[in-house]
C-alpha positions in Angstrom: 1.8 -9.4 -6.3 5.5 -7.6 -7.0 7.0 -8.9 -3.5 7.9 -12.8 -4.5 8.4 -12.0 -8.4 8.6 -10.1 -11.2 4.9 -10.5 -13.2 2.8 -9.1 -16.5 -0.3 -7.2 -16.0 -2.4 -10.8 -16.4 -0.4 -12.1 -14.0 -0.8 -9.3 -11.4 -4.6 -9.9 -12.4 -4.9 -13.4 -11.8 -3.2 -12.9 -8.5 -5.3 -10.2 -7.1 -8.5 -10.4 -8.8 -8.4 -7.0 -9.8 -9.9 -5.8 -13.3 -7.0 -5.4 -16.3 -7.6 -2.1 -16.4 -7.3 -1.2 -12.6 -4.0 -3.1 -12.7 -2.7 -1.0 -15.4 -3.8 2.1 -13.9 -1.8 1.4 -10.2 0.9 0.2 -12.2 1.1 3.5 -13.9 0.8 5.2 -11.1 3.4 3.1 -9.3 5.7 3.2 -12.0 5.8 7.3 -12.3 6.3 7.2 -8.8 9.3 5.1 -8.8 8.2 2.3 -7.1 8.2 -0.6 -10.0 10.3 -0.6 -12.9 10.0 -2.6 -16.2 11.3 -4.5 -18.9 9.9 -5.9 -22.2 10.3 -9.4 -22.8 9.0 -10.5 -26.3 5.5 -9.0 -26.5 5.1 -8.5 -22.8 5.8 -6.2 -20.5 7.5 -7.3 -16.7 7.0 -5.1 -13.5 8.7 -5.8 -10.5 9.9 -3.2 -7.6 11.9 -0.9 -8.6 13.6 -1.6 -4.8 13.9 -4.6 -3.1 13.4 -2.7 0.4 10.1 -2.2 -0.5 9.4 -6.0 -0.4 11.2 -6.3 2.9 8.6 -3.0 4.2 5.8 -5.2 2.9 6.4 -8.6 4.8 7.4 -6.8 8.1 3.8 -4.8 7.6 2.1 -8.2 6.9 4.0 -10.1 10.2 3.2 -6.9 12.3 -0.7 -6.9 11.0 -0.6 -10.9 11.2 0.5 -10.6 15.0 -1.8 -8.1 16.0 -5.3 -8.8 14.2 -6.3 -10.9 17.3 -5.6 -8.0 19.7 -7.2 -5.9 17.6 -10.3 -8.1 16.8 -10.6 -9.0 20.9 -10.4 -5.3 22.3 -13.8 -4.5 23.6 -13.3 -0.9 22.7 -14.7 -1.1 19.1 -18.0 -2.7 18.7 -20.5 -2.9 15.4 
């Protein structure tokens, strides 16, 4: 949700679908970890990554998933 933009917690909500208080709780978590960073602006609070190589780590992970979900999906070796 913190790759395109920086957001508020409702905003990280209504983009993931996750409950208000689990997105506070990553963000916490995410924050002390020095991940995100944020800034108050009026009566709301802004969270975006704290590094903008994180965002490149997280579209090369999605084009490398992307590209390989039909390998993985076809291989014969996993099976319900």
């Amino acid at each position: 949700a913190l790759v395109s933009d920086e957001r508020n917690v409702q905003e990280i909500v209504g983009h993931t679908g996750l409950g208000q208080p689990n997105v506070s709780n990553h963000l916490r978590c995410l924050l002390e970890c020095g991940l995100v960073s944020r800034r108050s602006k009026g009566r709301f609070v802004r969270y975006r990554l704290a590094d903008r190589r994180v965002a490149d780590l997280i579209r090369d992970a999605d084009q490398l998933l992307a590209s390989t979900a039909n390998g993985v999906d076809a291989c014969q070796s996993y099976t319900d």
